[in-house]
BAFI-3210 file (N, C-alpha, C; in Angstrom, 3 decimals, decimal comma, padded with zeros to 6 digits):
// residues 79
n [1|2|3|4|5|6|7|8|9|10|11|12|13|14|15|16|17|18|19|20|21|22|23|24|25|26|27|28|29|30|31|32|33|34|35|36|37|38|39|40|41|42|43|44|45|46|47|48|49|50|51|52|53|54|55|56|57|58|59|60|61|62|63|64|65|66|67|68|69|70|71|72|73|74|75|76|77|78|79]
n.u [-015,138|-016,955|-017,234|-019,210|-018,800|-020,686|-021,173|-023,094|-023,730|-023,841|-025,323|-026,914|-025,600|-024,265|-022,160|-020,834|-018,364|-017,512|-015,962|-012,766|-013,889|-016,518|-019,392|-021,420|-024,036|-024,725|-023,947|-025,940|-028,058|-027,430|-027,459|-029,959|-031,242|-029,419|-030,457|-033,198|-032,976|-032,200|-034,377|-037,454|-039,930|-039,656|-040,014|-039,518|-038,673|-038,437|-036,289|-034,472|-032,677|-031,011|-027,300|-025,032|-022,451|-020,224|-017,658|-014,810|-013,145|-009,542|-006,620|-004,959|-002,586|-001,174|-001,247|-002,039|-001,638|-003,423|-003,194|-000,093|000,647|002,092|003,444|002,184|002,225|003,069|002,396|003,302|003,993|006,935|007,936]
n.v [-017,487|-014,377|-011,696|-009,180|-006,252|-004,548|-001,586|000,026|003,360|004,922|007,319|007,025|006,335|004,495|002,057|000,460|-001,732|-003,430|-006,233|-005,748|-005,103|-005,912|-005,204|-002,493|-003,314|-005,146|-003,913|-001,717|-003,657|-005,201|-002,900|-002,083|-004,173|-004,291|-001,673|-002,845|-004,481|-002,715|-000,877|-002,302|-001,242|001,041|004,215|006,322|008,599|008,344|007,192|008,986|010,041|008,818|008,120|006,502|004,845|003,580|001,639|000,617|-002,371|-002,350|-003,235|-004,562|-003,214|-002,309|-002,983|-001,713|-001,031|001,220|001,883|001,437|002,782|001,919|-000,422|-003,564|-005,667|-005,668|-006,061|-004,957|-005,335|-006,472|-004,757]
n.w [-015,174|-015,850|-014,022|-012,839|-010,238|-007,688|-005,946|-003,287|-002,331|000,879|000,497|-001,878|-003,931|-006,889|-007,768|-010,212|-011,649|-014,572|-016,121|-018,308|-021,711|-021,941|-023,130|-024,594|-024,487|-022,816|-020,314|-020,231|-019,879|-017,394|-015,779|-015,343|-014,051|-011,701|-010,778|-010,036|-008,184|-005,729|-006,198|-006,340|-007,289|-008,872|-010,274|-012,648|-011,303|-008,877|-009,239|-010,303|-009,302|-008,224|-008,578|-011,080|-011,397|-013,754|-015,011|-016,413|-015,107|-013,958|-014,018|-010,790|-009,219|-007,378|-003,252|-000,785|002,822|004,832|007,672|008,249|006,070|003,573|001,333|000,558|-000,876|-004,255|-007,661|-009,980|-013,233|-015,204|-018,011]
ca.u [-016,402|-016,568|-018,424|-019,182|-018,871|-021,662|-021,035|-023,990|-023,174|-025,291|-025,349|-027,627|-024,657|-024,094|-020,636|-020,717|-017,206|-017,056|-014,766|-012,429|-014,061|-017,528|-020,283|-022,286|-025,775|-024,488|-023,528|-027,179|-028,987|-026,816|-028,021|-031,842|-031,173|-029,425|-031,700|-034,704|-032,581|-032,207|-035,524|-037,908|-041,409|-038,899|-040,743|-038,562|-039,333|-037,989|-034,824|-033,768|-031,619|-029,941|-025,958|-025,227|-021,377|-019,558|-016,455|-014,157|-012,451|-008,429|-005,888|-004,519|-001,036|-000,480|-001,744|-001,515|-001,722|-003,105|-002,333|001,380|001,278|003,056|002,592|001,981|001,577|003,170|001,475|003,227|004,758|008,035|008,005]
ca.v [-016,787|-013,006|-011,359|-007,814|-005,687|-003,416|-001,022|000,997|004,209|005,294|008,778|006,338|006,415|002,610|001,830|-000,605|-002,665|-004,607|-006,413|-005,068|-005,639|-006,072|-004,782|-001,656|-003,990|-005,817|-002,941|-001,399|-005,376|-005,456|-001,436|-002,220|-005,050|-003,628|-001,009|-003,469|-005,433|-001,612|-000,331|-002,991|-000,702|002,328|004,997|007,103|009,593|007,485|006,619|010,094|010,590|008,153|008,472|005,521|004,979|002,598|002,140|-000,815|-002,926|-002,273|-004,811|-004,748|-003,313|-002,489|-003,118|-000,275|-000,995|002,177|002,306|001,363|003,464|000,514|-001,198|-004,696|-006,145|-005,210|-006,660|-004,422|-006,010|-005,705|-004,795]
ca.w [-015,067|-015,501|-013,188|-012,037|-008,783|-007,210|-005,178|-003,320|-001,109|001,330|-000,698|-003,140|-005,647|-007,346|-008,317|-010,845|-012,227|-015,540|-016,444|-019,661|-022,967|-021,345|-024,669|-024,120|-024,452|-021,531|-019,441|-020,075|-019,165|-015,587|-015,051|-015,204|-013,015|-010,162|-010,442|-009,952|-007,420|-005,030|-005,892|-007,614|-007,546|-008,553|-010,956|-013,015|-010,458|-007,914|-009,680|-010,927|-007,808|-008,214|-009,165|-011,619|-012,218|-014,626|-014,951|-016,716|-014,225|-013,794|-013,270|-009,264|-009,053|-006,062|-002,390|000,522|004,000|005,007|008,606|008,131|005,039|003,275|000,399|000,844|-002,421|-005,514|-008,891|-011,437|-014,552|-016,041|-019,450]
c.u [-016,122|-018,174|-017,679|-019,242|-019,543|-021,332|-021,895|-023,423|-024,616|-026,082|-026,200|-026,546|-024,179|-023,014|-020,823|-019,245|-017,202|-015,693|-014,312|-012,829|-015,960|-018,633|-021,311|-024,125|-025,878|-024,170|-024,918|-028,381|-028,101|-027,212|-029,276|-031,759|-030,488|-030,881|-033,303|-034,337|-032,483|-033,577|-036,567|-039,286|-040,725|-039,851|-039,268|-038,300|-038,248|-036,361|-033,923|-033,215|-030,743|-028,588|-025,219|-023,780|-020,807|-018,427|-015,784|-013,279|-010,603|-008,184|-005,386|-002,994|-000,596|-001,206|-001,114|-001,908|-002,000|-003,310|-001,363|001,130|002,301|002,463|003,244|002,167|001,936|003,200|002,332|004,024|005,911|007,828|009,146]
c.v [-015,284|-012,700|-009,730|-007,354|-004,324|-003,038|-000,445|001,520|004,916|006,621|008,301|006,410|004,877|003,031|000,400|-001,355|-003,207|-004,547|-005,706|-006,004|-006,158|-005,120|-003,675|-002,651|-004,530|-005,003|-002,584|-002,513|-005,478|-003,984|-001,864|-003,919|-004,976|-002,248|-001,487|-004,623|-003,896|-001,207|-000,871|-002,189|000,976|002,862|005,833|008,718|009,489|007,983|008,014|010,591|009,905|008,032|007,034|005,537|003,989|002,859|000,249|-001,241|-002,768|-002,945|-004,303|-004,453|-002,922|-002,403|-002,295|-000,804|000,614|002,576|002,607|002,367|002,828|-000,500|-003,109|-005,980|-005,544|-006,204|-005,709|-005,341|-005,397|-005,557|-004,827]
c.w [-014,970|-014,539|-012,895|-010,776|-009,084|-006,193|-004,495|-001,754|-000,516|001,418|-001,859|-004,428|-006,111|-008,523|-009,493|-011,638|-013,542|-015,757|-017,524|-021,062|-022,425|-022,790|-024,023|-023,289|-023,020|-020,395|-019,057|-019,239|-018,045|-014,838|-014,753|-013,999|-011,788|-009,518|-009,561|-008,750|-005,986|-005,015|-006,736|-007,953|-008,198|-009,727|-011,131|-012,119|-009,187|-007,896|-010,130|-010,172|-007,906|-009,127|-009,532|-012,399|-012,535|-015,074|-015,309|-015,071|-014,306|-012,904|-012,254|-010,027|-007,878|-004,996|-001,359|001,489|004,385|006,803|009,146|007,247|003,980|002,332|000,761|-000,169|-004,009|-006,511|-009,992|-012,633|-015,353|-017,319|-020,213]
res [x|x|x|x|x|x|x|x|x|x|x|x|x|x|x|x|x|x|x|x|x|x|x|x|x|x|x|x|x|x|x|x|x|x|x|x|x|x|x|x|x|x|x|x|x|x|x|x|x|x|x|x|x|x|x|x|x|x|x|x|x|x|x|x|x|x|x|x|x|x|x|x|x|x|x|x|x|x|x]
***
């Protein structure tokens, strides 16, 4: 299953995720629906504050502990 991640800051800015290879059309049909899932009576009025970022999904390579300062988790790939 692919699925996306939403982010919302409480600066009103919405982080949005797709996965890689995700189709513009489909990017635009998951915008108008968070949108209407944050502010469903919203007026373009409304909504024009709001900071609306997209961004492909990148693969996990590495994991930080950032109290240790210490990575936890390394994902990279040999080539």
């Amino acid at each position: 299953m692919r699925t996306a991640e939403v982010h919302y800051g409480a600066n009103g800015q919405i982080d949005l995720t797709v996965p890689k290879g995700t189709k513009l059309e489909d990017v635009t049909k998951l915008q108008a629906l968070v949108l209407r899932q944050i502010n469903p009576r919203g007026c373009q009025a409304c909504l024009s504050g709001v900071h609306f970022n997209i961004r492909e999904k990148l693969e996990e390579v590495i994991n930080v502990d950032l109290e240790k300062m210490a990575i936890t988790k390394a994902a990279v790939a040999q080539h």
